[in-house]
N, C-alpha and C positions, 0 to 999 in steps of 0.2 A: 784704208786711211779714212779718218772722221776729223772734219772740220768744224769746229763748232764756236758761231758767234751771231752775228744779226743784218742781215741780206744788206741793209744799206747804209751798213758803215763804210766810210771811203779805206782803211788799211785792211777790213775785212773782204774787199771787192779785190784789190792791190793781189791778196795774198791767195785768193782762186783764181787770178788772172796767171798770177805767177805758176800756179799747178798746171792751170789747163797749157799753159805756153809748154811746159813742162812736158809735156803729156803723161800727167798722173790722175789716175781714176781716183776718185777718192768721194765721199757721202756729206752733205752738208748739213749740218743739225743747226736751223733758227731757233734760238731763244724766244724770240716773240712769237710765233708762228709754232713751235715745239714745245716751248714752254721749259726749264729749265729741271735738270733732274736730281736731286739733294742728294743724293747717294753719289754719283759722278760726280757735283763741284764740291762733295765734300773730301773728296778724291784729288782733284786738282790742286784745295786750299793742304792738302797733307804733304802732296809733292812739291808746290812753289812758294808755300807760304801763304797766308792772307793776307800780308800787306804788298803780295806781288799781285793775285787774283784781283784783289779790290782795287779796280778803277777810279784813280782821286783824283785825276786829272778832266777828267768828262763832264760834260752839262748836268750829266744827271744827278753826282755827285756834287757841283757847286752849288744844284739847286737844292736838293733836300737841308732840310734845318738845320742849326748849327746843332741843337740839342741832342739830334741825331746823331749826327757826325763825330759827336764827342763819346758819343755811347759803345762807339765802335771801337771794341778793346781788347777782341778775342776773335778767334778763328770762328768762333759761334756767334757771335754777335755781326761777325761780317758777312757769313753765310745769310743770315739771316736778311741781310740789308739785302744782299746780292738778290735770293729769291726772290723778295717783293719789286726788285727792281732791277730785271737782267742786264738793262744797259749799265751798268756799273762793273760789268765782269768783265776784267779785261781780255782784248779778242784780237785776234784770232786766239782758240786753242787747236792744236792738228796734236792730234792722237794714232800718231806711227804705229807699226808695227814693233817697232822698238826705242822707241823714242817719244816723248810730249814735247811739243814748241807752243811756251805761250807767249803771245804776239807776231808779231810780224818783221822780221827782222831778214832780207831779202840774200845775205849770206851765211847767215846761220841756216837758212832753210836749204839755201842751195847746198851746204856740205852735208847734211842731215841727208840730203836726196842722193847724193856722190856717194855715202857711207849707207845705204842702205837702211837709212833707220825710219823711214817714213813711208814710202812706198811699201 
């Protein structure tokens, strides 16, 4: 299992707390630190959409320009923003074994774990 999002976001800390309480092995990939991989969130924006990936609720999103923000109109245009600026990606993402969870959602992950899709 790969965990991927940004060491100190509080629902990303939440959601390796909840692994490790879990005791589930699993690999953590930093965007800041890893740097983010356009092949993989172009992967992510095909399975959840990019108006789920793109984080519009976040600081990093209220802070970029509106000119910006309006530009943002396509899965390529959001990618796009995402790359230049990973905190925008919404996180956690956990990449199961059979299963993708993106965010953090503390029973959706526990059934996901019960049903073998992540482990």
């Amino acid at each position: 299992m790969k965990v991927y999002g940004i060491k100190n976001c509080d629902t990303v800390k939440k959601a390796r707390k909840f692994l490790e309480e879990a005791g589930v092995e699993y690999s953590f990939h930093d965007y800041k630190k890893d740097g983010v991989d356009p092949v993989k969130l172009r992967g992510f924006v095909d399975e959840f959409g990019w108006e789920m990936v793109l984080n519009r609720k976040g600081t990093t999103w209220r802070k970029l320009d509106e000119d910006i923000k309006d530009g943002v109109t396509s899965a390529d245009t959001a990618i796009e923003i995402m790359l230049e600026h990973p905190s925008a990606i919404k996180r956690p993402i956990a990449e199961g074994k059979v299963k993708t969870l993106l965010g953090y959602d503390p029973v959706a992950w526990e059934m996901a774990l019960e049903l073998g899709e992540l482990a």
